[in-house]
Structures are given as C-alpha cells and as structure tokens.
C-alpha angles and dihedrals in degrees: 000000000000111000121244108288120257117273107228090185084074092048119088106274126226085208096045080043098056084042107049134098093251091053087046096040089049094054087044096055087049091044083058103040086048086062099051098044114042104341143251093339089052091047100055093046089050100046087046089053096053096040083049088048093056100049095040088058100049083050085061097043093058096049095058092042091049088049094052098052092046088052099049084053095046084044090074096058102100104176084190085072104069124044127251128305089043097037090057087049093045089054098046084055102052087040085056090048085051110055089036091064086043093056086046092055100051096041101118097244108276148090094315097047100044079054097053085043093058090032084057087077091062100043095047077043102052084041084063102043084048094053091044084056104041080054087057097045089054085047082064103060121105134210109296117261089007090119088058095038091059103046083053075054102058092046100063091049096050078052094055091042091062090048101055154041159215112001096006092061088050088060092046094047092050082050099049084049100065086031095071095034089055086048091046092053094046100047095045083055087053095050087054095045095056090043087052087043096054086041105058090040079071086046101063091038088060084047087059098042092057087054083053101055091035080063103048078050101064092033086072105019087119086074124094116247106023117205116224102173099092092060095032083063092055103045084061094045090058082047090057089041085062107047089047080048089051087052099052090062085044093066092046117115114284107271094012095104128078120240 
C-alpha cells in the first residue's frame, strides 16, 4: 500500500535554521561589519541581511528536499503496469501532480505560492493513495470471461441434476455448491470493483479541478487578498474521496484485495 509518510523532522528546518549558531553567527558578522562601516543604522540592516540569508536558504533547502523525496516516491507509480480502467485513473493522476507542482513553481513568492507549497503534501499524498487503489481495483479482476464460464457451468449441472439420481446427484449437488460459491465471489468482485471504478474517475476529476483552481490562483496571485477557500474546500473534499474510496475496498471479499 502507501509507503511510510515522510518524516519532516529529517528534512532541513526553516526554524532550526533561525535558531541555530550559523544564523546567529551570520547576523553577528553584519552587525560587525555595520559598526565599522557606517555605524549603528548600517548594523542593524547588515546583521538583518545575513540572518535573512540563512533562513531563506534553509527554506529553500527544504523545499527541494521535500520535492526529491516526493519524486523518488511518485517515481515508483507505473500505470503500465495495471490494466484499463486503472491505467487511464493512475495517469490522470500523475498528469494532475504534475501540473499542480508546475503551477507551485511559477506562483510569484507570496501568500498564494507558500499555500500551494504546503498544499503540494496533500495532493502527492492523495496521487499515492489513488495509485495504491487503482492497484487494488486491478487485484479484483477476474479471468476474463470466468463469470460466464461458470453460469454455463451451472447450468449444465442443473441439466444433469434433473436427469439422474441417488449418488450422482449427490455429486452434482456437492459441484453446484462450490459452483455458485465460486459465481457469488466473482460477481460480488466485480460489483466492487465497478463502485471503486466509478469512484476514483471522480478522483481523478477532483485531482484536475484543484489544478484548476491552483491555476486561477497564480494567475492572480498579483492581486491583494487572495481568496483560498475555494481551493481549501476542495482539497477537503478530495480527503473525504478518498476515504469513501478506502471504504469501498473495506467492504471487498476477504482475500480479494491486493496488499
């Protein structure tokens, strides 16, 4: 399933970063070279640009650390590697991550663009969660053609059941048993896989709308007073998709599911 979350306490840290010697040590050397300079005015403006040096630059640290690791997760999805419907899902998904970081990356610095970085977790996140159950949903399928195999099946057997007697109908009776056992199984398989289908089209869809509204975001991201709701809402709206979506594979057949 999903891999083990990414520890943020083992990426560089903007707060370690404003705390630490090297931060203190940085405003200290501008501080100095202020007084000897120009004087108390200059000091302060130094020893601010080399404390705000250090800490930008362990923002940016951790952004990139934080998008390599995410990349070398999402690295791992291979949609060729399960059959349609769940290929088609998987790669709207990985088109939709993409866009999204694309988006993140060319949002002018400000309000809009430090939410779609911290948004970028849910989103990788949700990309993941929506490969691990399209995996499942491909570990549903049957043989093709086994379903209809099996109710030509039954009805032989019913056949034979009206033609005979004693200890051969004991035999067709035992048959039809695990006949119908096998058809019940498959079809209810096929039921959740359907349901999970359906779901994670939507999926995908909601994947796509928050592109959307990423991108109505930077394009006016210039303007004062962004509004994020609307994306906010439908970031929870994709949470709650996925856990309707987590439920639907609950409910499957003991052992039909993939781990």
């Amino acid at each position: 399933m999903l891999d083990k979350p990414l520890d943020h306490n083992r990426l560089p840290s903007v707060a370690r970063a404003a705390a630490s010697p090297s931060a203190i040590v940085l405003a200290g050397a501008g501080v100095a070279v202020g007084w000897a300079a120009e004087g108390a005015a200059l000091a302060v403006v130094l020893g601010a640009v080399g404390y705000g040096a250090r800490v930008g630059w362990a923002a940016i640290r951790r952004r990139s650390a934080l998008r390599k690791r995410a990349e070398r997760r999402l690295a791992r999805i291979d949609p060729w590697s399960v059959p349609e419907p769940w290929r088609g899902y998987t790669a709207r998904a990985l088109d939709a991550r993409k866009r999204y970081h694309q988006l993140a990356d060319d949002c002018p610095p400000g309000t809009v663009a430090d939410y779609l970085a911290g948004a970028a977790v849910k989103v990788d996140g949700a990309v993941e969660e929506e490969w691990a159950l399209a995996r499942s949903g491909a570990s549903l399928t049957g043989p093709s053609g086994r379903a209809d195999q099996l109710a030509q099946e039954l009805d032989q057997v019913h056949v034979a059941q009206s033609r005979s007697g004693g200890a051969d109908r004991a035999q067709l009776e035992s048959r039809e048993a695990a006949l119908a056992s096998e058809l019940r199984s498959l079809r209810r398989m096929e039921s959740v896989s359907a349901e999970l289908s359906a779901r994670l089209s939507e999926l995908s869809a909601q994947l796509e709308g928050v592109v959307a509204s990423s991108g109505q975001l930077v394009a006016g991201a210039g303007i004062a007073g962004a509004d994020l709701s609307s994306l906010t809402s439908e970031l929870a709206s994709l949470s709650k998709a996925l856990d309707e979506a987590r439920g639907i594979m609950a409910a499957a057949p003991p052992g039909d599911s993939a781990s």
